[in-house]
N, C-alpha and C positions, 0 to 999 in steps of 0.2 A: 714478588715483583712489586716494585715502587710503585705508585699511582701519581703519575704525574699532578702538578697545578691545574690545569686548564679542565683538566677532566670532571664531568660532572653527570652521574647516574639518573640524574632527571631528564635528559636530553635522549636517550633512550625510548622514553616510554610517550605514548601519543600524548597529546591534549587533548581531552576528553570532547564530544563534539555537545554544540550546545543544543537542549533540550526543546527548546525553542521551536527550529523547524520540523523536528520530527512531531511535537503535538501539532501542528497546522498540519502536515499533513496528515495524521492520524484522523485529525479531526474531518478533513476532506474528504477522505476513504469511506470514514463514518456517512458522513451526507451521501455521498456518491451511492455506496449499498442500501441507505435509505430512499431516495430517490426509484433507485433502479426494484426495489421492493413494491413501491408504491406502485409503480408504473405497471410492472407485472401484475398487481390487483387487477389497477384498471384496464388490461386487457384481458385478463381471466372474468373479470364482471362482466364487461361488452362480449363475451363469446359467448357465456350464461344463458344473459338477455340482460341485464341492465344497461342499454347501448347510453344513457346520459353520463357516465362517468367522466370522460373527457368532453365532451360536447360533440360537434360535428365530426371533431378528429378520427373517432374512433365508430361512428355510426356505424357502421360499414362491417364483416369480417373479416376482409383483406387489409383494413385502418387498424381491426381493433386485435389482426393476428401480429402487423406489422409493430402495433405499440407493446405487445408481451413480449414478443424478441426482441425489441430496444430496452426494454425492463431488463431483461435477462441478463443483455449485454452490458449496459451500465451497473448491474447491480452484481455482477463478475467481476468487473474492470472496480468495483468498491473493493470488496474483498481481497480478491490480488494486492492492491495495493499497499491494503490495512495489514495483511499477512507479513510482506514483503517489508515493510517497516518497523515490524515488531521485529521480526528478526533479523533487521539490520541493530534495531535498537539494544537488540538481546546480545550480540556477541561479540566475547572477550576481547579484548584489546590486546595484540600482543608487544613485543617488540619493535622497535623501527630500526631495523638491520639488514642491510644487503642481502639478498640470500645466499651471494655467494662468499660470507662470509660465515655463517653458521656451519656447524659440522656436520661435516658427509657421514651417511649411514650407509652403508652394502647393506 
């Protein structure tokens, strides 16, 4: 089969996306699970008994239960993230084709 003029094998394949926003985010993810790290100390210290960690925030048990499940939380929602970007970062690039132009399989 001829290969027409116009056609061109590079139009196919994606452009590669830039590396750019996925280190900012990466790097978010990072702070966020450190953050959410930190904060879980500081409510595991305040339930201990070292109720200064946060200051007045956490004096309390009900303060200092409420700041290790916002640790938790934020430091969840870091990971999720950091996961979820690696492995958008991680995978193959395929084709850009219709699908209903590739071959049928039974």
């Amino acid at each position: 089969m001829k290969i027409s003029d116009g056609f061109d094998a590079r139009r196919l394949r994606p452009k590669t996306p830039s590396n750019w926003r996925s280190r900012l985010v990466l790097t978010f993810a990072a702070l966020l699970a450190l953050l959410g790290a930190l904060l879980l100390l500081a409510g595991a210290a305040s339930l201990i008994g070292h109720p200064s960690a946060l200051g007045e925030l956490n004096a309390s048990p009900a303060g200092a239960m409420l700041v290790l499940v916002f640790g938790l939380l934020v430091g969840w929602l870091g990971v999720w993230m950091w996961r979820r970007r690696r492995r958008q970062m991680r995978q193959p690039l395929g084709l850009n084709m219709a699908p209903h132009l590739m071959k049928k399989h039974d």
